[in-house]
N, CA, C and O atoms as a Maestro MAE file, in Angstrom:
{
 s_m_m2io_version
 :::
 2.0.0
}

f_m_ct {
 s_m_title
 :::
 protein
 m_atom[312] {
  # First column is atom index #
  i_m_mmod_type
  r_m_x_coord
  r_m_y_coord
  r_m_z_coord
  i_m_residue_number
  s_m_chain_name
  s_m_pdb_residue_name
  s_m_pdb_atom_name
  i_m_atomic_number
  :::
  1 25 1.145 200.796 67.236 1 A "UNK " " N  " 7
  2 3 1.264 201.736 66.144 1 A "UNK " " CA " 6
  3 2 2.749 201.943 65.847 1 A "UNK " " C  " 6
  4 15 3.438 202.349 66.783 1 A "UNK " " O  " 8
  5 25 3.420 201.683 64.487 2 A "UNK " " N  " 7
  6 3 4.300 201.891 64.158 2 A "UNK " " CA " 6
  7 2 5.071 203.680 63.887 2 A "UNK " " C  " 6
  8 15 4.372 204.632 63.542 2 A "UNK " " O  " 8
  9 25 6.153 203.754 64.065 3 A "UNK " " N  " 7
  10 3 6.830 205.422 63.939 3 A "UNK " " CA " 6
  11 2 6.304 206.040 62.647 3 A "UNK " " C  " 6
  12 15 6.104 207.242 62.467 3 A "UNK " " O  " 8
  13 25 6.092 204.963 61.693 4 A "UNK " " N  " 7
  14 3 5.601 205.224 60.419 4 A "UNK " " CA " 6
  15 2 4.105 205.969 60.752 4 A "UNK " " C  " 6
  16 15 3.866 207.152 60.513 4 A "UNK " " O  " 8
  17 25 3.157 204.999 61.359 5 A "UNK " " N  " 7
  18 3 2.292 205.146 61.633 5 A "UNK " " CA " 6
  19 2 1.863 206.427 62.110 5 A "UNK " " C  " 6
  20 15 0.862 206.999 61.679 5 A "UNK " " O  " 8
  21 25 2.638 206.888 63.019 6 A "UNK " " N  " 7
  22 3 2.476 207.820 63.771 6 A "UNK " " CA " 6
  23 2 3.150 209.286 63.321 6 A "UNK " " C  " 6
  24 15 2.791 210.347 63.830 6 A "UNK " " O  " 8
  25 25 4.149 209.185 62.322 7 A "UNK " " N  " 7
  26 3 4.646 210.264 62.215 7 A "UNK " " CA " 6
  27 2 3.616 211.054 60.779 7 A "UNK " " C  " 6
  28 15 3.462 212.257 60.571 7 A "UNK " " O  " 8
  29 25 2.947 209.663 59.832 8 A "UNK " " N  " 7
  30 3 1.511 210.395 59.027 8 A "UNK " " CA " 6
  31 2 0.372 210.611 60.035 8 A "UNK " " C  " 6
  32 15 -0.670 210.898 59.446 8 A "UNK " " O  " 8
  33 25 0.283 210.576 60.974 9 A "UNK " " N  " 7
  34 3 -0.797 210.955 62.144 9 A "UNK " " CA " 6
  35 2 -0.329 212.015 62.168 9 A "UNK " " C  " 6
  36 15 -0.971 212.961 61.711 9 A "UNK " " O  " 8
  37 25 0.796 212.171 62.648 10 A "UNK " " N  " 7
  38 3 1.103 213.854 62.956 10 A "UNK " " CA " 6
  39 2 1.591 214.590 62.001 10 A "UNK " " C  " 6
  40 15 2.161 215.629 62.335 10 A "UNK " " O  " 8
  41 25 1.499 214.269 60.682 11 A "UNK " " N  " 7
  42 3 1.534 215.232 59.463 11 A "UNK " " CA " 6
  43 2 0.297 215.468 59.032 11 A "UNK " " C  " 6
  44 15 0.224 216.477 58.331 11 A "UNK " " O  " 8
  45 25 -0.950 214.753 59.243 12 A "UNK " " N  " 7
  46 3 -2.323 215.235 59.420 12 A "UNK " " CA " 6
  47 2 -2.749 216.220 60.227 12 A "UNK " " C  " 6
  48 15 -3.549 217.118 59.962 12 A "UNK " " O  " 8
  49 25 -1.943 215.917 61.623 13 A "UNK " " N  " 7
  50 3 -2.808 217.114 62.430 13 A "UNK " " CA " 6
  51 2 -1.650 218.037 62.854 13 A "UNK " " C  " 6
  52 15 -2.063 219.113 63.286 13 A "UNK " " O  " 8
  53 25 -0.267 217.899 62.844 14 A "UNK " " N  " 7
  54 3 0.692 219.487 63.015 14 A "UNK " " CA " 6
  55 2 1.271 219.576 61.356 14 A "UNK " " C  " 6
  56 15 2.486 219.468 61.521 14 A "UNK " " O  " 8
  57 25 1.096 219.681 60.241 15 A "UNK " " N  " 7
  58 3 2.154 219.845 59.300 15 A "UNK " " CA " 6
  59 2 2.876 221.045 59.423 15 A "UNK " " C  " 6
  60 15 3.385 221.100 58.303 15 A "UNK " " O  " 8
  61 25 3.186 221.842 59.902 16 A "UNK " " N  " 7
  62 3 3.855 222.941 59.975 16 A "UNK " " CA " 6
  63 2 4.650 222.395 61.121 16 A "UNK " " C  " 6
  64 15 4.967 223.334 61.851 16 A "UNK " " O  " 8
  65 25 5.107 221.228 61.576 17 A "UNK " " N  " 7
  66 3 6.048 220.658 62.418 17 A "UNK " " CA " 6
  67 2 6.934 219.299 62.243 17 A "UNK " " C  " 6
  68 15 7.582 218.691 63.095 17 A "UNK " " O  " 8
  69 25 6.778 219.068 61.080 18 A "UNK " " N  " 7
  70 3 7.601 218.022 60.256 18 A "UNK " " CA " 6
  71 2 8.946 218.521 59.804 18 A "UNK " " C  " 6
  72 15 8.917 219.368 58.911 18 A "UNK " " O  " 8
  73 25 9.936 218.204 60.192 19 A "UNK " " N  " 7
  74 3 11.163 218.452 59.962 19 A "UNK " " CA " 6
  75 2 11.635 217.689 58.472 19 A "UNK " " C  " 6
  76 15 11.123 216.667 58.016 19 A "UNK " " O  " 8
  77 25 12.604 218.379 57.939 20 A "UNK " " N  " 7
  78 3 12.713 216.980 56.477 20 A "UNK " " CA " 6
  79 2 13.683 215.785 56.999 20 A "UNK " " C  " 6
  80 15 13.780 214.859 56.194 20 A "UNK " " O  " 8
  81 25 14.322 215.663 58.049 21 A "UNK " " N  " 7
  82 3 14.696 214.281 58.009 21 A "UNK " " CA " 6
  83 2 13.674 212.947 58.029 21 A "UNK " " C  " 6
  84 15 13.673 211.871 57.430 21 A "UNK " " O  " 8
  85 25 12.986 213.446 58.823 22 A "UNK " " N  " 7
  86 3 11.714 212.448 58.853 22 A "UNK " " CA " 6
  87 2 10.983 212.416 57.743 22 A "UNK " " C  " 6
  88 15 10.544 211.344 57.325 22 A "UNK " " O  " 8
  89 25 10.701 213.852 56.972 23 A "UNK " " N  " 7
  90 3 10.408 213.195 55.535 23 A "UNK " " CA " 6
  91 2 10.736 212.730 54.788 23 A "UNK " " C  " 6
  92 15 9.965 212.244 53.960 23 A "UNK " " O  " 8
  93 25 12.160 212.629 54.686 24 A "UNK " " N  " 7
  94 3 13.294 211.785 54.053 24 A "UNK " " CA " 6
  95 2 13.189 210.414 54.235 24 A "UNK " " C  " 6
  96 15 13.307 209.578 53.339 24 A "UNK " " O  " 8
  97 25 12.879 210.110 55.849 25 A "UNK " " N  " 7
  98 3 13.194 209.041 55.887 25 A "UNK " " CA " 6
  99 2 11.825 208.197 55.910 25 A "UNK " " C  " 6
  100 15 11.740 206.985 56.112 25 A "UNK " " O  " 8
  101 25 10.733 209.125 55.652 26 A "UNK " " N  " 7
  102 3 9.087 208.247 55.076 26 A "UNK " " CA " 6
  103 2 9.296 207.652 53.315 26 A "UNK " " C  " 6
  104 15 8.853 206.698 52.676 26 A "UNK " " O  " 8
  105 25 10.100 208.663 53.057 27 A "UNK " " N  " 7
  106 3 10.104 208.891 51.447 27 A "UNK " " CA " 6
  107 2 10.476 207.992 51.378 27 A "UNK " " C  " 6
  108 15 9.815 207.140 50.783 27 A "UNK " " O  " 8
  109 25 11.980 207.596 52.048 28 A "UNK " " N  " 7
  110 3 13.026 206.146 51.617 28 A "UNK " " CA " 6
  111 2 11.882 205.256 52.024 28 A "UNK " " C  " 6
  112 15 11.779 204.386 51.160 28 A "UNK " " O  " 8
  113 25 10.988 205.098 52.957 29 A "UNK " " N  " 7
  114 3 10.820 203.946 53.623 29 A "UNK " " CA " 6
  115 2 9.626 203.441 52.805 29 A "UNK " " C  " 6
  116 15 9.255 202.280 52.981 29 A "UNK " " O  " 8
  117 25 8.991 204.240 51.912 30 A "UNK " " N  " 7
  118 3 7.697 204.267 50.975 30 A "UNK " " CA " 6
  119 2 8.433 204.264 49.652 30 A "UNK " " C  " 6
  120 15 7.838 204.750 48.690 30 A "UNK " " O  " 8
  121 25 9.597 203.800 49.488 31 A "UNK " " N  " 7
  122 3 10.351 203.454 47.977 31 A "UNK " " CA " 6
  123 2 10.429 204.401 46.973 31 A "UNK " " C  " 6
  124 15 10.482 204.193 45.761 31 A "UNK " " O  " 8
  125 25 10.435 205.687 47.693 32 A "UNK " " N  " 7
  126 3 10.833 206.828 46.921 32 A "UNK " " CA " 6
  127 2 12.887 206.800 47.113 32 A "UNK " " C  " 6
  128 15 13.581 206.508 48.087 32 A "UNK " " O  " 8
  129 25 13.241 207.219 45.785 33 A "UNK " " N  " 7
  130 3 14.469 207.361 45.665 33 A "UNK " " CA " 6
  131 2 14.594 208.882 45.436 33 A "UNK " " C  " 6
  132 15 13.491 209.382 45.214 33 A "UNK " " O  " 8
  133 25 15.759 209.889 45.424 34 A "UNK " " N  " 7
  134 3 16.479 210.857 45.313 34 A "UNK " " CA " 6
  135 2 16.987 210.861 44.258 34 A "UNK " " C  " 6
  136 15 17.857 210.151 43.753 34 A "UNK " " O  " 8
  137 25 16.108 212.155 43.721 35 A "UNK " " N  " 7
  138 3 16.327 211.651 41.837 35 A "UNK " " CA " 6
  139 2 17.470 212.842 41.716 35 A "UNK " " C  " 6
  140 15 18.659 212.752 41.411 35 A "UNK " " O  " 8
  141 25 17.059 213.430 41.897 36 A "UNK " " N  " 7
  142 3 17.425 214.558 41.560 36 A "UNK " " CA " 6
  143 2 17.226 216.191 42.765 36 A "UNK " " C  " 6
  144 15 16.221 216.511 43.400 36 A "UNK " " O  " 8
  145 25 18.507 216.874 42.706 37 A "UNK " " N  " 7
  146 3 18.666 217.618 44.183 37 A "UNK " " CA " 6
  147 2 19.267 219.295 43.247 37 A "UNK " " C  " 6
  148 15 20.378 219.236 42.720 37 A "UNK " " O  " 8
  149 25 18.665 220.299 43.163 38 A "UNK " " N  " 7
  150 3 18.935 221.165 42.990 38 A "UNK " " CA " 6
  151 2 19.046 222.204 44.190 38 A "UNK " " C  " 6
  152 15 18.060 222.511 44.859 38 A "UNK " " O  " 8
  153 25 20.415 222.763 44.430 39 A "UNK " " N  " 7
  154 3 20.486 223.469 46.131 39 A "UNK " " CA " 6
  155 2 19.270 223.370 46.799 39 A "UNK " " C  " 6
  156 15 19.078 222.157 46.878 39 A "UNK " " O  " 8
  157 25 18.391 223.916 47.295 40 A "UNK " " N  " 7
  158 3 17.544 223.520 48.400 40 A "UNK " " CA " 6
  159 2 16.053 222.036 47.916 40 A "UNK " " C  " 6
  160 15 15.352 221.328 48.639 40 A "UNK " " O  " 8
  161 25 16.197 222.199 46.094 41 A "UNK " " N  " 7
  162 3 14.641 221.205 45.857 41 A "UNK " " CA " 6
  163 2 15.348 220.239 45.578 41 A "UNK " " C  " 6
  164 15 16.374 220.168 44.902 41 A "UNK " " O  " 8
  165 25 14.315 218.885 46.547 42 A "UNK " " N  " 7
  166 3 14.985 217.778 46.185 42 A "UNK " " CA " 6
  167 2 13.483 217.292 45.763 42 A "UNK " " C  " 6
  168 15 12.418 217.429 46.365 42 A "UNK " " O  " 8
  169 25 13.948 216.338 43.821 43 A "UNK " " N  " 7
  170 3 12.809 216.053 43.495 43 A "UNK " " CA " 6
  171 2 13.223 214.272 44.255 43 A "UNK " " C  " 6
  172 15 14.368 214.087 44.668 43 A "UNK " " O  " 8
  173 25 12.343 213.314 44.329 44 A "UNK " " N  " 7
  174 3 12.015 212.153 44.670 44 A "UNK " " CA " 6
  175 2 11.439 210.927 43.690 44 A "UNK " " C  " 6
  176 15 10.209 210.912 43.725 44 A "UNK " " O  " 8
  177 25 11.779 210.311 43.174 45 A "UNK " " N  " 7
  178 3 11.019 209.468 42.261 45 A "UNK " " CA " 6
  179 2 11.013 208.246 42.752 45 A "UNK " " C  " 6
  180 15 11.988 207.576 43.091 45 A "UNK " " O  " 8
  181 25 9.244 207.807 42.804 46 A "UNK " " N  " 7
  182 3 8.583 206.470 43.152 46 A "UNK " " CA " 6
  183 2 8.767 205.459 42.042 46 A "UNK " " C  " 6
  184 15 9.206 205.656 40.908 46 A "UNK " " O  " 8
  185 25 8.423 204.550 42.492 47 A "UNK " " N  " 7
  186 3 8.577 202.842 41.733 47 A "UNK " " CA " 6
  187 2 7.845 203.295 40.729 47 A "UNK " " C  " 6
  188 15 8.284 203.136 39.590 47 A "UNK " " O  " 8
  189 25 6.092 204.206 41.008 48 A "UNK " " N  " 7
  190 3 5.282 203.879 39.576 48 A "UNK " " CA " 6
  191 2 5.579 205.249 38.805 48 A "UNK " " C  " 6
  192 15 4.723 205.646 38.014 48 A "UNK " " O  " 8
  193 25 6.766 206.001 38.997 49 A "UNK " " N  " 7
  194 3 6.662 206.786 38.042 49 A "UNK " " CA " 6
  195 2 6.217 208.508 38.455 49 A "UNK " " C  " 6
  196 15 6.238 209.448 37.662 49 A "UNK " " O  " 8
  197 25 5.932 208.548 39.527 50 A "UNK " " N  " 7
  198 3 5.277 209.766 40.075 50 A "UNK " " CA " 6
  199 2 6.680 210.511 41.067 50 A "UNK " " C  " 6
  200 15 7.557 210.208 41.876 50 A "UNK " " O  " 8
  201 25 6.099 211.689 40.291 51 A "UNK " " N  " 7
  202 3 7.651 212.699 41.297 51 A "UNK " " CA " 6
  203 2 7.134 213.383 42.510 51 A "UNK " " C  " 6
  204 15 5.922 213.539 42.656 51 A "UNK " " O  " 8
  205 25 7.900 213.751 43.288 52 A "UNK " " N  " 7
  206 3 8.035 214.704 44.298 52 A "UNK " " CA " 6
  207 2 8.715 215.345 44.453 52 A "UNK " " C  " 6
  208 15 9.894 214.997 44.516 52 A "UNK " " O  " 8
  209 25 8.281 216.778 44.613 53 A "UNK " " N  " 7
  210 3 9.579 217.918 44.285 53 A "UNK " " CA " 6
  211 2 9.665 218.484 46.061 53 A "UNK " " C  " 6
  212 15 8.515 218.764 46.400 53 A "UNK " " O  " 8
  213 25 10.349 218.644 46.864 54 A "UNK " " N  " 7
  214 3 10.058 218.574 47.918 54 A "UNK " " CA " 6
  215 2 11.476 219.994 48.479 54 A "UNK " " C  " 6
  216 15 12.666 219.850 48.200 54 A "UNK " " O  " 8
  217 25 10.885 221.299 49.310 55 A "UNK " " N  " 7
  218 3 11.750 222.288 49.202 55 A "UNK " " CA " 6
  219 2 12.915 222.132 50.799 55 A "UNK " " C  " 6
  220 15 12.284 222.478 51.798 55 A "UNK " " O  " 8
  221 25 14.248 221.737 51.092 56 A "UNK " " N  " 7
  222 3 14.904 221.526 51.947 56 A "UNK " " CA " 6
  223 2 14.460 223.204 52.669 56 A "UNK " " C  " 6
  224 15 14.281 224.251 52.048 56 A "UNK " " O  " 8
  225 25 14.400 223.028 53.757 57 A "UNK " " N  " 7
  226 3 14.405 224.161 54.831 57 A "UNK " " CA " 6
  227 2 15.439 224.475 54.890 57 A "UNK " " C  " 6
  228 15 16.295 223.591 54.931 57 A "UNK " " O  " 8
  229 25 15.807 225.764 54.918 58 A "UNK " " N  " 7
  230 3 17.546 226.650 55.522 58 A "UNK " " CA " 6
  231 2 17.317 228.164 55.805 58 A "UNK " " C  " 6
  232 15 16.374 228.823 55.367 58 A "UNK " " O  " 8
  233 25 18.187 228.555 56.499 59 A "UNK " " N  " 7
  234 3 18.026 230.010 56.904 59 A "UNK " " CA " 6
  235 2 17.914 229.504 58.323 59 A "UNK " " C  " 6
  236 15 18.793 228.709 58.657 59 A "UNK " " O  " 8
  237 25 16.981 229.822 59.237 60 A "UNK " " N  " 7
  238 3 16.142 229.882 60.207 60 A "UNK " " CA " 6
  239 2 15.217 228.926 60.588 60 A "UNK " " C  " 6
  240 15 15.134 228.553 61.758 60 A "UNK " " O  " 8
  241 25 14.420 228.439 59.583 61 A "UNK " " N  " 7
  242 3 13.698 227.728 59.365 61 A "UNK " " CA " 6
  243 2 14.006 225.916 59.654 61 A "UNK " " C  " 6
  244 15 14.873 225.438 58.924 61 A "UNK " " O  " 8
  245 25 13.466 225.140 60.468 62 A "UNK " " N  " 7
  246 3 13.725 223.759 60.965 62 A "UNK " " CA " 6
  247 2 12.704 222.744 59.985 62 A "UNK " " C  " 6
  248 15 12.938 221.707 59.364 62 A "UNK " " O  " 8
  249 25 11.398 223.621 60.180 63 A "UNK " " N  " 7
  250 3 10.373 222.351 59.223 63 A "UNK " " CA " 6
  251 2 10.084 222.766 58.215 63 A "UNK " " C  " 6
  252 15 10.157 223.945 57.867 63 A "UNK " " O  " 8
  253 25 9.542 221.435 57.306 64 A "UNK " " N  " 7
  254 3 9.245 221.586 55.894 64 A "UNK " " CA " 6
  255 2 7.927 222.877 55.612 64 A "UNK " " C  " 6
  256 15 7.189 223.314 56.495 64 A "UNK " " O  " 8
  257 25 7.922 223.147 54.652 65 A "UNK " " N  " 7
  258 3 6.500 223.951 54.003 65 A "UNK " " CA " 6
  259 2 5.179 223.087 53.978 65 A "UNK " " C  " 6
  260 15 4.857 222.254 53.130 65 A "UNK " " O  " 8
  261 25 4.415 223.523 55.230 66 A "UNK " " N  " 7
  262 3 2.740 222.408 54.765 66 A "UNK " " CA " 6
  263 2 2.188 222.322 53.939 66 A "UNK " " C  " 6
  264 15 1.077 221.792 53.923 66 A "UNK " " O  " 8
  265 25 2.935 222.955 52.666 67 A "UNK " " N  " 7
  266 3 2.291 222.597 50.956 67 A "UNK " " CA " 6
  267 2 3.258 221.073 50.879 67 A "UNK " " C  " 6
  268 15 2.831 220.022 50.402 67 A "UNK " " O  " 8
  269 25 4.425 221.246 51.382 68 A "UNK " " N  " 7
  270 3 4.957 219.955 50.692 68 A "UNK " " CA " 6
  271 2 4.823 218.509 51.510 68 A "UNK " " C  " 6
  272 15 5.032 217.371 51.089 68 A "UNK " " O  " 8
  273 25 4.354 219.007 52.967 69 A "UNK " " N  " 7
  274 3 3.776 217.765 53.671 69 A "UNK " " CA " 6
  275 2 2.234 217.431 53.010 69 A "UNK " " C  " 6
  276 15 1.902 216.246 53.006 69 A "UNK " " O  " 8
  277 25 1.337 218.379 52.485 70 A "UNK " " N  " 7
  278 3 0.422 217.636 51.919 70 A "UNK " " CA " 6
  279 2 0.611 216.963 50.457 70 A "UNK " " C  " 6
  280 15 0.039 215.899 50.219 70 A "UNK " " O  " 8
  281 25 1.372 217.559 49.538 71 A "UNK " " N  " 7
  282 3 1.967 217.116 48.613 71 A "UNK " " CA " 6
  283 2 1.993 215.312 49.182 71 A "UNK " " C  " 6
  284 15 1.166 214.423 48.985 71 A "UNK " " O  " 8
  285 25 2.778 215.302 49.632 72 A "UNK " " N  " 7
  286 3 3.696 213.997 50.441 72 A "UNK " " CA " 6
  287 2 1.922 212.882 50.818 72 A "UNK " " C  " 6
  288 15 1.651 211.726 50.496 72 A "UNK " " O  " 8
  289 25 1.230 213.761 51.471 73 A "UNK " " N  " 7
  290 3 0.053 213.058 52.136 73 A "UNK " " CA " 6
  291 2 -0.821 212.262 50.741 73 A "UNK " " C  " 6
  292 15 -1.286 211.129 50.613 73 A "UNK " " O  " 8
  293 25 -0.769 213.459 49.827 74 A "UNK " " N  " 7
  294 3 -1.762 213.279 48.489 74 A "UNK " " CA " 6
  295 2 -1.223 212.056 47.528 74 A "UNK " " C  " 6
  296 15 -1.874 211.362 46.747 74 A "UNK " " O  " 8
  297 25 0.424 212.017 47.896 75 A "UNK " " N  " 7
  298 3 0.914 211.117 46.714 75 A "UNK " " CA " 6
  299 2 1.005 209.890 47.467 75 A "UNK " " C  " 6
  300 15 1.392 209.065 46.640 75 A "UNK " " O  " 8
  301 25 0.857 209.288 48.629 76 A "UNK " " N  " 7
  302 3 0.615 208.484 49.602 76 A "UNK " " CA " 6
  303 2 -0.635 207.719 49.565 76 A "UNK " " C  " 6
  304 15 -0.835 206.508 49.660 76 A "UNK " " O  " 8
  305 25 -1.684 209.034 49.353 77 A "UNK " " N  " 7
  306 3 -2.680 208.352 49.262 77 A "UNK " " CA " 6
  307 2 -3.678 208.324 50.958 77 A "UNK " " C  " 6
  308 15 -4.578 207.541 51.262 77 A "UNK " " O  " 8
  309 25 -3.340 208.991 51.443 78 A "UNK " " N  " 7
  310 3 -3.444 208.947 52.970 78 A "UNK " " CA " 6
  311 2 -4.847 210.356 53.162 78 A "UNK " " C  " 6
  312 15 -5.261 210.667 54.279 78 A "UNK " " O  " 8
  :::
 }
 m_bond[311] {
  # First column is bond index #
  i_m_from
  i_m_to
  i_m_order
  :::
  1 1 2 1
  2 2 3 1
  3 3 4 2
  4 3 5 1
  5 5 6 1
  6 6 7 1
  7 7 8 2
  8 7 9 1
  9 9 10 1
  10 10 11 1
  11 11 12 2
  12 11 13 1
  13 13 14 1
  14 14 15 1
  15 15 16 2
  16 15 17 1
  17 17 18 1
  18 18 19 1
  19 19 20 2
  20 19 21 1
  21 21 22 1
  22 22 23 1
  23 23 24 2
  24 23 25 1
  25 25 26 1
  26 26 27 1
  27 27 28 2
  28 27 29 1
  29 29 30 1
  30 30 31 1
  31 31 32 2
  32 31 33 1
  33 33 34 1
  34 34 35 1
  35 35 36 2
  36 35 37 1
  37 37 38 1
  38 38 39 1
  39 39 40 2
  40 39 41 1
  41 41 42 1
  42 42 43 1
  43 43 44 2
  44 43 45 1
  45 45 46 1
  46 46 47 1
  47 47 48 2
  48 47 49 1
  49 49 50 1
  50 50 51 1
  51 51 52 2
  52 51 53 1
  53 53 54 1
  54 54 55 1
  55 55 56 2
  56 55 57 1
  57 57 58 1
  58 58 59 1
  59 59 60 2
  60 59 61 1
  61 61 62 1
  62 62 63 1
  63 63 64 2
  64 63 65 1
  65 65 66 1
  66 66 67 1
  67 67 68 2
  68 67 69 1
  69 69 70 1
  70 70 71 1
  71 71 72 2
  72 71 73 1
  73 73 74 1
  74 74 75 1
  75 75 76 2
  76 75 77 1
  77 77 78 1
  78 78 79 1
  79 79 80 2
  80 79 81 1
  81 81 82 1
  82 82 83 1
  83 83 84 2
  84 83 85 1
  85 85 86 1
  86 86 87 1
  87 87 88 2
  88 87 89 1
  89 89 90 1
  90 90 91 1
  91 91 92 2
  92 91 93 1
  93 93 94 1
  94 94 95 1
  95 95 96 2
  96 95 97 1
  97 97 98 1
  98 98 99 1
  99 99 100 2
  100 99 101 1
  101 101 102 1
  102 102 103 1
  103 103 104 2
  104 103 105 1
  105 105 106 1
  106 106 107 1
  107 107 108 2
  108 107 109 1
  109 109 110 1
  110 110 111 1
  111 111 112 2
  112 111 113 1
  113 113 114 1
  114 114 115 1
  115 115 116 2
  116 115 117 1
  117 117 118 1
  118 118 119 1
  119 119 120 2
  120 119 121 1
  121 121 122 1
  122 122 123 1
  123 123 124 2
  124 123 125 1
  125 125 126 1
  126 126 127 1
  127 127 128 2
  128 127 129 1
  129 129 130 1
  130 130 131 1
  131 131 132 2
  132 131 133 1
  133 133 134 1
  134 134 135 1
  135 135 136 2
  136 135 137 1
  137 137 138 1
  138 138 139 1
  139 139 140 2
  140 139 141 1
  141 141 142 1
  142 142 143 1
  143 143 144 2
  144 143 145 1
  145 145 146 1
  146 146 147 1
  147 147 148 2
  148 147 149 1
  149 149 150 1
  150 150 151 1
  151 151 152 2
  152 151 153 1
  153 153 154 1
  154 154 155 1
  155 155 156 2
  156 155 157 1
  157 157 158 1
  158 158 159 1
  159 159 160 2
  160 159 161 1
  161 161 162 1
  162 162 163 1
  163 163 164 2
  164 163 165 1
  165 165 166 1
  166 166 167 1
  167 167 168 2
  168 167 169 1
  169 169 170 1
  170 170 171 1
  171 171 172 2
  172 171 173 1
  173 173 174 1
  174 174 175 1
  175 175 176 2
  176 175 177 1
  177 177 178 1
  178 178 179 1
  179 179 180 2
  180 179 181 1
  181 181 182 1
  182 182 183 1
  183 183 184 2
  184 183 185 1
  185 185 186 1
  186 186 187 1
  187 187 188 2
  188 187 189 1
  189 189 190 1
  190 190 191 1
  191 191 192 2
  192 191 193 1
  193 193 194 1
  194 194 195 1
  195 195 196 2
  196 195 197 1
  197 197 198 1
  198 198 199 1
  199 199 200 2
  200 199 201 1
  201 201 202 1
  202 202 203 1
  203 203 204 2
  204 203 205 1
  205 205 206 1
  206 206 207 1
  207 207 208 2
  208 207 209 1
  209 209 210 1
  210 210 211 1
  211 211 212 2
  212 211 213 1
  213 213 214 1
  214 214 215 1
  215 215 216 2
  216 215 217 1
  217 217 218 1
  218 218 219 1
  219 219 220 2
  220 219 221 1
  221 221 222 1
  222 222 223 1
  223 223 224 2
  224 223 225 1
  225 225 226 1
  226 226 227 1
  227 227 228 2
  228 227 229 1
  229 229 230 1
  230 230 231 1
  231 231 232 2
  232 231 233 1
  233 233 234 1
  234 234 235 1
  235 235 236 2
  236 235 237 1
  237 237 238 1
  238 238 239 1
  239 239 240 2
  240 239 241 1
  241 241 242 1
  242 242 243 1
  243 243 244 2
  244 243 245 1
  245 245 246 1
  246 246 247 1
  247 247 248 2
  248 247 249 1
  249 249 250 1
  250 250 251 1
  251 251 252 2
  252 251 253 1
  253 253 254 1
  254 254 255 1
  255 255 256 2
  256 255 257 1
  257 257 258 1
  258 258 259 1
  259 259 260 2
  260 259 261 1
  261 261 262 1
  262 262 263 1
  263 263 264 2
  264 263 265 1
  265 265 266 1
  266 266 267 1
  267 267 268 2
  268 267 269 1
  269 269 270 1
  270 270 271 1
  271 271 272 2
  272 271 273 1
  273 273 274 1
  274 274 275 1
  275 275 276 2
  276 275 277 1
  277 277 278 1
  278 278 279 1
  279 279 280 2
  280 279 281 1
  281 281 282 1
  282 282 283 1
  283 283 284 2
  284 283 285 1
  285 285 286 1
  286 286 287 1
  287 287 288 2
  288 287 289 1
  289 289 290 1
  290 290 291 1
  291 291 292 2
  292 291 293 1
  293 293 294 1
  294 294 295 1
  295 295 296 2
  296 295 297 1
  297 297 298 1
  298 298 299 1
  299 299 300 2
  300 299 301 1
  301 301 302 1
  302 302 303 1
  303 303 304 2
  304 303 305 1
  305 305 306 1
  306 306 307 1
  307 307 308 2
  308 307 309 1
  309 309 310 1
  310 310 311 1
  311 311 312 2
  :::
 }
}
């Protein structure tokens, strides 16, 4: 099983424990680019045209919002 593999395994069953580097680095690795970055929202744009608006964690806070790991799951397709 690949890191890939395994790190959408565990955005299925912990999403409230996904940090955004690792979603960053699913996004790059699934041919999403960094379209566009307003202080904490970074939107994402895929090859076919479909966005992702995705909210950077700060304050206190280490992992992403489990609205935007399923976001991530739904536009995947997973």
């Amino acid at each position: 099983m690949s890191k890939r593999d395994k790190l959408i395994k565990r955005m299925h069953e912990a999403p409230h424990d996904i940090r955004f580097a690792e979603l960053d680095a699913l996004l790059r690795y699934e041919g999403c680019a960094l379209f566009n970055q307003k202080r904490s929202h970074c939107t994402y744009h895929r090859w076919d045209g479909k966005l992702l608006t995705v909210v950077k964690p700060h304050g206190g806070r280490k992992a992403c919002h489990p609205a935007d790991i399923r976001k991530l799951l739904a536009l995947l397709n997973r």
